[in-house]
Rosetta silent file (secondary structure, phi, psi, omega in degrees, C-alpha in Angstrom):
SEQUENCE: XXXXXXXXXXXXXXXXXXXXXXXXXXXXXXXXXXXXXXXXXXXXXXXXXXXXXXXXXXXXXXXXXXXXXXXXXXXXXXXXXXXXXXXXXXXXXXXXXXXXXXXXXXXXXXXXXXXXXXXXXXXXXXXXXXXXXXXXXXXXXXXXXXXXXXXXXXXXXXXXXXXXXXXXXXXXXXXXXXXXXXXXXXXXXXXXXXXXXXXXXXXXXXXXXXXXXX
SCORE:     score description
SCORE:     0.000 S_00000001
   1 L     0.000  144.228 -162.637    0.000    0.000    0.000 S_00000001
   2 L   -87.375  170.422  178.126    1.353    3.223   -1.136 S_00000001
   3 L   -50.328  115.200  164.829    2.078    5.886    1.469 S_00000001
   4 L  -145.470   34.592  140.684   -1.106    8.739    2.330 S_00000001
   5 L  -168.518  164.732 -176.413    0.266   10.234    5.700 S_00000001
   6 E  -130.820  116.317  168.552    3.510   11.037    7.378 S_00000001
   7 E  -122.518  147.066 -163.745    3.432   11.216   10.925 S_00000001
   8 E  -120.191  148.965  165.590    6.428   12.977   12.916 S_00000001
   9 L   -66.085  135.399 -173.653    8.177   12.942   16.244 S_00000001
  10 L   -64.511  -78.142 -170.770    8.783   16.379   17.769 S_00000001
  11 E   -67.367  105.405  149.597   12.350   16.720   19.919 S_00000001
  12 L    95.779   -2.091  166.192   15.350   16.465   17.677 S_00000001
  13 L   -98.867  -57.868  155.392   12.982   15.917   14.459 S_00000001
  14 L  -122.472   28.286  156.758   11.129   19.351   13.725 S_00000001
  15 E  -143.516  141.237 -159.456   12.393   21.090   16.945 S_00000001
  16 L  -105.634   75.579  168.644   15.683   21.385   18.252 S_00000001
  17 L   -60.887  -44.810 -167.277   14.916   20.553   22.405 S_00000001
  18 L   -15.149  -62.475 -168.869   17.690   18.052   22.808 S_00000001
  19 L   -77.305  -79.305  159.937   19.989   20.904   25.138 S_00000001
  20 H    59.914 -104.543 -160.741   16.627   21.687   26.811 S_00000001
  21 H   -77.459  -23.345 -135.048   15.728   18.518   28.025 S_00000001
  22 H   -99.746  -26.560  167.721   19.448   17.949   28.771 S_00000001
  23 H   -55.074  -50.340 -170.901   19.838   21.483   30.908 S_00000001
  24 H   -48.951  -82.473  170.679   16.564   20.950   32.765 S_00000001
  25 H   -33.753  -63.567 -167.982   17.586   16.945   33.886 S_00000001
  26 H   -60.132  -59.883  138.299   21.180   18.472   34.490 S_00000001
  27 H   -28.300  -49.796  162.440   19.685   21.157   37.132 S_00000001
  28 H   -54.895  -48.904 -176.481   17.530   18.140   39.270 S_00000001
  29 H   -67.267  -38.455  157.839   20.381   15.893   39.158 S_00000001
  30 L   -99.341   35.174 -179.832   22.663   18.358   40.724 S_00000001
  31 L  -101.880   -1.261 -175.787   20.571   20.015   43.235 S_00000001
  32 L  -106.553   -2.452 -176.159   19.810   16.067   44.343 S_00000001
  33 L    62.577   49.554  101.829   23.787   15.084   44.040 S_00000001
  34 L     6.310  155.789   88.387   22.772   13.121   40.809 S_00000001
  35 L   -68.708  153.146 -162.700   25.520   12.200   38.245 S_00000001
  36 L  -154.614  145.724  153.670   23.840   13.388   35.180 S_00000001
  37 L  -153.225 -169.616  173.472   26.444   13.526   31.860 S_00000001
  38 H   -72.826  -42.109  158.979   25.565   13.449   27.803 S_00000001
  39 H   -38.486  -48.831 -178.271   25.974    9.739   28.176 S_00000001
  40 H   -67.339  -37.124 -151.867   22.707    9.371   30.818 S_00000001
  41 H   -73.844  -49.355 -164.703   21.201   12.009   28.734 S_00000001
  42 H   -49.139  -17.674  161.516   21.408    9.695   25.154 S_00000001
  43 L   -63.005  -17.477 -178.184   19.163    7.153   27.188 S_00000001
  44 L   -99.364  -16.938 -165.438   16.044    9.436   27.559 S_00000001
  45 L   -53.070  146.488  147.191   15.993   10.360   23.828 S_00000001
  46 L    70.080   -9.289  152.666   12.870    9.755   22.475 S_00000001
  47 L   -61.043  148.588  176.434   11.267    8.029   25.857 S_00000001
  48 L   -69.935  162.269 -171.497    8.513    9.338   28.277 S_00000001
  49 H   -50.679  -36.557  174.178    9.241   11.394   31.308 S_00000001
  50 H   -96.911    1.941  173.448    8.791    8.993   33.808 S_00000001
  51 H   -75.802  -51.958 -149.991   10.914    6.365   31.550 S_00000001
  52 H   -52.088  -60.997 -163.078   13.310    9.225   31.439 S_00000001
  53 H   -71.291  -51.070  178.086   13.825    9.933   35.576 S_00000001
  54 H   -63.600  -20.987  170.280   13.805    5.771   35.790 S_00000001
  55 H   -61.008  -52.775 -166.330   17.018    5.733   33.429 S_00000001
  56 H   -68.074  -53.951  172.977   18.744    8.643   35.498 S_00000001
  57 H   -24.005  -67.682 -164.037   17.816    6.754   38.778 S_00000001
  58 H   -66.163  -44.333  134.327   19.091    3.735   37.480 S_00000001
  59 H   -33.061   -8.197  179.353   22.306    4.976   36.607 S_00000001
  60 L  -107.936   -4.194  168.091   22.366    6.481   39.812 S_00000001
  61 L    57.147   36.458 -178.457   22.001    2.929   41.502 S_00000001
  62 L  -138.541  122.485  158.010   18.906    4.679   43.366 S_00000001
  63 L   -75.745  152.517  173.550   15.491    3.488   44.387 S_00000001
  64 L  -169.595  150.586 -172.857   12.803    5.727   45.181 S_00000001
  65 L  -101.005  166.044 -131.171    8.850    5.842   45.381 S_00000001
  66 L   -70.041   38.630 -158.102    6.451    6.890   43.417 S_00000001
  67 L  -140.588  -47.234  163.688    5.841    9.778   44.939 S_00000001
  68 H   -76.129   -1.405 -172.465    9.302   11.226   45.149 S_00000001
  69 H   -95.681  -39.158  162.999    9.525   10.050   41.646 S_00000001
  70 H   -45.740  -66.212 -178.716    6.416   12.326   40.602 S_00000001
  71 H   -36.950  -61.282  153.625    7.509   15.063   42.651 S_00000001
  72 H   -20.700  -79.552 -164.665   11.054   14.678   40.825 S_00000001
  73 H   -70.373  -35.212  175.475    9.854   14.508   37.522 S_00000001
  74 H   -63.182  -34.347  171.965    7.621   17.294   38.073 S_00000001
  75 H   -96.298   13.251  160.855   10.167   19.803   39.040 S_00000001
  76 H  -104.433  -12.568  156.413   12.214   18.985   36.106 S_00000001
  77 H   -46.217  -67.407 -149.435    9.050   19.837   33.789 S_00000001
  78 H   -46.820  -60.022 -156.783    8.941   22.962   35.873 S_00000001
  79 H   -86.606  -10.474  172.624   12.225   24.042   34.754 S_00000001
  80 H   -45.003  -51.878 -150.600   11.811   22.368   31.003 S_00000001
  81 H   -71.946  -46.858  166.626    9.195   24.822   30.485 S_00000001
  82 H   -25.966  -50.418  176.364   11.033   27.736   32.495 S_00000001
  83 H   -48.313  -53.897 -155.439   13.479   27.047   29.268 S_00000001
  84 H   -58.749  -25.097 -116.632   11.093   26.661   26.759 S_00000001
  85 H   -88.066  -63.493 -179.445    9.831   30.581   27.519 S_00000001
  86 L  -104.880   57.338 -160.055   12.388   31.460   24.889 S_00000001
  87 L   -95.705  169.242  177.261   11.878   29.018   22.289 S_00000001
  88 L  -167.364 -179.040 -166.105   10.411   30.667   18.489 S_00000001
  89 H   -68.369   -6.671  163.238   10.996   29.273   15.186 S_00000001
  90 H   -54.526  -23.131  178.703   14.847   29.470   14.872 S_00000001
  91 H   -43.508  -39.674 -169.873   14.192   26.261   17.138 S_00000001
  92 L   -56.855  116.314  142.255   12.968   24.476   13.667 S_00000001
  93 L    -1.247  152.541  152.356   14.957   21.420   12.232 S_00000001
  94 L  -109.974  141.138 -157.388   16.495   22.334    8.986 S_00000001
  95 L    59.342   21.725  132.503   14.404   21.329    6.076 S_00000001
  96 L   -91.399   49.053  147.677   11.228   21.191    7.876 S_00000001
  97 L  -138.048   -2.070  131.997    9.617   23.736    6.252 S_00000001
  98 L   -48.364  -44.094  174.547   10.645   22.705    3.172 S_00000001
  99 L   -91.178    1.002  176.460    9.395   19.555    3.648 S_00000001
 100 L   -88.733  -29.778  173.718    6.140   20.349    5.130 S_00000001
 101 H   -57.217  -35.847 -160.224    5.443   22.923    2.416 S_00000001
 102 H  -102.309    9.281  156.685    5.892   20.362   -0.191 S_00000001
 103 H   -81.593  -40.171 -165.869    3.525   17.690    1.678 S_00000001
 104 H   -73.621  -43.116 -178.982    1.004   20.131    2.476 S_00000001
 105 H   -56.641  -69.671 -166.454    1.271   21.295   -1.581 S_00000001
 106 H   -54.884  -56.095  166.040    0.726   16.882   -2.529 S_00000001
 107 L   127.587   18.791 -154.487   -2.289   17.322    0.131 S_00000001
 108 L   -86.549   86.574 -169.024   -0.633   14.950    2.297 S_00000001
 109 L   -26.391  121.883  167.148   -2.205   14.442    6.106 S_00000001
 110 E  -142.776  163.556 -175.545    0.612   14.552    8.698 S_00000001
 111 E  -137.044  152.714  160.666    0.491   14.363   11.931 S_00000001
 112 E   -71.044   58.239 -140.043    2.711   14.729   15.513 S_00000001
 113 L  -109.756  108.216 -164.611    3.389   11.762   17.597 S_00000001
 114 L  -149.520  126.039 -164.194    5.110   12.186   20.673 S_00000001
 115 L   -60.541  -37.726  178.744    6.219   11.001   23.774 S_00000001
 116 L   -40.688  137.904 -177.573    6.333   14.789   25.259 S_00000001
 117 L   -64.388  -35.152 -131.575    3.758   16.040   27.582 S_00000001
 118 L   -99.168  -16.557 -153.302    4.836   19.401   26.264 S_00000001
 119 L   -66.841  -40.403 -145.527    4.385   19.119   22.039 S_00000001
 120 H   -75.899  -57.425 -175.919    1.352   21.115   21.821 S_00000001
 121 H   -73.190    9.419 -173.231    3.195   24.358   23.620 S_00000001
 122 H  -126.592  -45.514  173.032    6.527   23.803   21.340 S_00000001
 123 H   -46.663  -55.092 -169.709    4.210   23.428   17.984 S_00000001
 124 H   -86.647   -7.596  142.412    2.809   26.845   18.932 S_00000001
 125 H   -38.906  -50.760 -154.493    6.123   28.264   20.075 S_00000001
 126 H  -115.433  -12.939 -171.761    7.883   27.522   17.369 S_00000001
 127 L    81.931   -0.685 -177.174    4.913   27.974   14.484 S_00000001
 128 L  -100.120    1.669  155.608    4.515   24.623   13.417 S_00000001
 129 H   -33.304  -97.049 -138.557    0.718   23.939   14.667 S_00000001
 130 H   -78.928   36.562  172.243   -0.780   24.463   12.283 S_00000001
 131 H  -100.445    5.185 -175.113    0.693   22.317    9.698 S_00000001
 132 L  -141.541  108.394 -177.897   -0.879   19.159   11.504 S_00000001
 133 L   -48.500  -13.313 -172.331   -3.993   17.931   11.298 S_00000001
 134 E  -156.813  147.333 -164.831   -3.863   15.628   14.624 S_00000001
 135 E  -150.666  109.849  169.790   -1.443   15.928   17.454 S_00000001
 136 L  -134.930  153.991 -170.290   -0.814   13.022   20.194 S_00000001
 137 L  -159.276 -145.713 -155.659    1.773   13.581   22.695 S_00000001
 138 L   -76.496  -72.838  177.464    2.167   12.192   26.634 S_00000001
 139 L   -39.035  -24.723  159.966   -0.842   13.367   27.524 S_00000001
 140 L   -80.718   12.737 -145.674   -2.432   11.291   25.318 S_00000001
 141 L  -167.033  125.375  153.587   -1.048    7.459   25.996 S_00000001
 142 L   -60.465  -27.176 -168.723   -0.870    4.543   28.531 S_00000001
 143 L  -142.732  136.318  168.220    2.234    3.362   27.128 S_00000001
 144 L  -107.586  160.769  172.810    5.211    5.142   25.417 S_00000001
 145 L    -3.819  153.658  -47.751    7.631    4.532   23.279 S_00000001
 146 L   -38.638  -11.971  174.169    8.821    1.914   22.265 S_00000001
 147 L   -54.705  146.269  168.128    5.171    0.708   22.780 S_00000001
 148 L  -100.342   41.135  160.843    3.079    1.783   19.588 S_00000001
 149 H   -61.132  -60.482  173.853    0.556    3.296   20.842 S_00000001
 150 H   -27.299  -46.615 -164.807    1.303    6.932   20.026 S_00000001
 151 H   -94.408  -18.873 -171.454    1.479    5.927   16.203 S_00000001
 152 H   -85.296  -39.234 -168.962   -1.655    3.785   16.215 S_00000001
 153 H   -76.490  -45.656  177.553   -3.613    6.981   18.006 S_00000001
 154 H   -49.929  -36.109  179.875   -2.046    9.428   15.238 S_00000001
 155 H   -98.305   -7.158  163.606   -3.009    7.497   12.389 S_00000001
 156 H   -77.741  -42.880 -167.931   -6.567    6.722   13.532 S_00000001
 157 L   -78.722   20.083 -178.890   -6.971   10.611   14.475 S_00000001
 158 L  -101.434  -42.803 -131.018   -5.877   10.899   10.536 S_00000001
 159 L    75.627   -4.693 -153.869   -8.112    8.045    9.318 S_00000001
 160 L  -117.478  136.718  151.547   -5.143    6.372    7.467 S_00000001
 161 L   -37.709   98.695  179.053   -4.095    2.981    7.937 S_00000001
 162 H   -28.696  -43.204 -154.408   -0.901    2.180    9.693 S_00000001
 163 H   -60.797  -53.192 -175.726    0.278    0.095    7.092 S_00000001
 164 H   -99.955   38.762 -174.753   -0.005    3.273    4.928 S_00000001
 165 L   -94.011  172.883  168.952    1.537    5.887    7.371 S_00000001
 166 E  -150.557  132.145 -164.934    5.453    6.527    7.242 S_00000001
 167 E  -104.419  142.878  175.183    6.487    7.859   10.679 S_00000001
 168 E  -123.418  131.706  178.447   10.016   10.068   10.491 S_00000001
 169 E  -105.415 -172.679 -168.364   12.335    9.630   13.870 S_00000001
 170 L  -174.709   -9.090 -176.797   15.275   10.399   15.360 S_00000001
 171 L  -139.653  136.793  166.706   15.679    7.652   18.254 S_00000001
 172 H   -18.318  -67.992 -171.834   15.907    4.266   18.889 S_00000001
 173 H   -85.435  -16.027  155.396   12.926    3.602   20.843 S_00000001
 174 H   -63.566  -13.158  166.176   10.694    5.649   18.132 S_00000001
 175 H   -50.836  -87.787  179.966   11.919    3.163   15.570 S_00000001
 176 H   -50.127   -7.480  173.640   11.122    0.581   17.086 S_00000001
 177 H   -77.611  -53.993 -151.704    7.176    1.969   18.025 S_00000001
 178 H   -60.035  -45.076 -145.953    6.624    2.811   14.274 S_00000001
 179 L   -85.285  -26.340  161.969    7.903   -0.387   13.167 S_00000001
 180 L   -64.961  -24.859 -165.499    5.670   -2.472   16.040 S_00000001
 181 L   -78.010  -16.695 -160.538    2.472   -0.074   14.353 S_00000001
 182 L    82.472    1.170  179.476    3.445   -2.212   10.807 S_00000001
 183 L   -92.276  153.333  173.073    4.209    1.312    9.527 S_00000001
 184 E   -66.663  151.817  175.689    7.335    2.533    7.371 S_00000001
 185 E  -147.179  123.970  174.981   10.263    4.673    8.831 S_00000001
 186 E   -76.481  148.632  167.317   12.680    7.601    7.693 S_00000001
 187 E  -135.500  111.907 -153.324   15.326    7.401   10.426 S_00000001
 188 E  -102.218  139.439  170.151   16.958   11.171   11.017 S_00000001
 189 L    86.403  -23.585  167.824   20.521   10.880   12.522 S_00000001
 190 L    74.422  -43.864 -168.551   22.383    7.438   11.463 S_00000001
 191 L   -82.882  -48.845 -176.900   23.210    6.658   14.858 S_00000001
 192 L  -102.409   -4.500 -173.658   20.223    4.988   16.662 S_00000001
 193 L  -121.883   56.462  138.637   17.857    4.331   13.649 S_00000001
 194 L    -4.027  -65.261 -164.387   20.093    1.729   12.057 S_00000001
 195 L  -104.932   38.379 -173.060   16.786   -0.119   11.580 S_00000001
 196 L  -104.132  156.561  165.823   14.656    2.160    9.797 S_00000001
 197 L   -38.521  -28.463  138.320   13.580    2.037    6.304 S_00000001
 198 E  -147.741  159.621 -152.339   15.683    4.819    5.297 S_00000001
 199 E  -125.039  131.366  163.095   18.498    6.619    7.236 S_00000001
 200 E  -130.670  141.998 -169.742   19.140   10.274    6.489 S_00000001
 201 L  -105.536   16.751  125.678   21.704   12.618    8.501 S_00000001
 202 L  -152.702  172.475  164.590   18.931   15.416    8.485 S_00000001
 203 H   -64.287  -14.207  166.879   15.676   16.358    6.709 S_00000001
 204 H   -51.768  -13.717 -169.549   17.768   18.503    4.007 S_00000001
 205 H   -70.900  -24.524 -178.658   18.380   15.147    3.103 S_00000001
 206 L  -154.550 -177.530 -164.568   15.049   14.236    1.616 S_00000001
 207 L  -143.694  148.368  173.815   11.946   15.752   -0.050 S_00000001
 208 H   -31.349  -72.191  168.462    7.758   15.266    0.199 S_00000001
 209 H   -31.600  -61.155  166.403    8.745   12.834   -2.867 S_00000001
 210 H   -46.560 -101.588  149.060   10.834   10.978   -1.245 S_00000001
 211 H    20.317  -93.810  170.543    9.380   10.486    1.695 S_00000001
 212 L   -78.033   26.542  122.787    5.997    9.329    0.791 S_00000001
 213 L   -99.740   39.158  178.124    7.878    6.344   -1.573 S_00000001
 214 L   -93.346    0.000    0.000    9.814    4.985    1.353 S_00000001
């Protein structure tokens, strides 16, 4: 079945959070005597929030209950979003707004699929709402990444099949969601998405054409 939507992951695909996510973590961990490095951090890519805080525990050799673990995770949202205050559209990927212009010209449904709690205020931060008809994020899901939920809810709030979605990524455990949905995958970055349908080292890399024949 040929391709007739593209649904995309937010952080590190069409917005550039990554330093963010990695300042934010990097303030909790040392006001708690954490180790936190770039190493700990490459484990939350593309995972949910509370995935995220059990990887930094667990590198941290530390148990703790749910409660301090909410409490936790909640004051590093606090300070995400303290960040985000001055994010606007230099934040945008390069070549996504090429490539959404020339999907949106072909008439082509896309959608946002994302583990973040947060994608809805970084779409309208940044200007990219309103290039996507449907938007699931955290708030929206039982199970995250690598689980396919996210991609199952995107392409139902589309109408489109899985089979004939193509999801574009940037992480490991988003790979491995699209590819549990039965859907095709663009892999952004070379290093964790190894096992996507095609591998690109950014979107300048490919075009609406492309794309929707992967």
């Amino acid at each position: 079945m040929s391709v007739r939507a593209v649904l995309f992951d937010l952080d590190g695909v069409l917005v550039r959070t990554d330093e963010f996510h990695f300042c934010a973590w990097k303030s909790v961990a040392d006001d708690e005597g954490f180790r936190f490095d770039r190493a700990i951090n490459e484990r939350l890519r593309g995972v949910s929030r509370m995935d995220g805080l059990a990887a930094v525990l667990e590198a941290n050799l530390i148990e703790m209950g749910e409660t301090e673990r909410l409490a936790l995770a909640d004051r590093k949202n606090e300070r995400y979003l303290s960040l985000l205050e001055g994010l606007d559209a230099l934040a945008v990927c390069d070549g996504v707004e090429a490539l959404l212009t020339g999907l949106s010209a072909r008439r082509v449904p896309m959608a946002v699929a994302s583990s973040s709690r947060n994608a809805r205020v970084i779409l309208e931060r940044t200007g990219l709402a309103g290039a996507f008809a449907c938007v699931v994020d955290g708030n929206d899901i039982e199970q995250s990444k690598p689980e396919p939920e996210v991609f199952l809810r995107a392409a139902a709030g589309l109408g489109v099949e899985p089979r004939a979605c193509v999801v574009v990524e940037d992480a490991r455990a988003g790979v491995e969601a699209a590819l549990a949905a039965g859907m095709r995958v663009v892999g952004v970055g070379e290093v964790e998405v190894e096992r996507a349908h095609l591998v690109v080292g950014s979107l300048t890399e490919v075009d609406a054409g492309m794309l929707i024949g992967v």
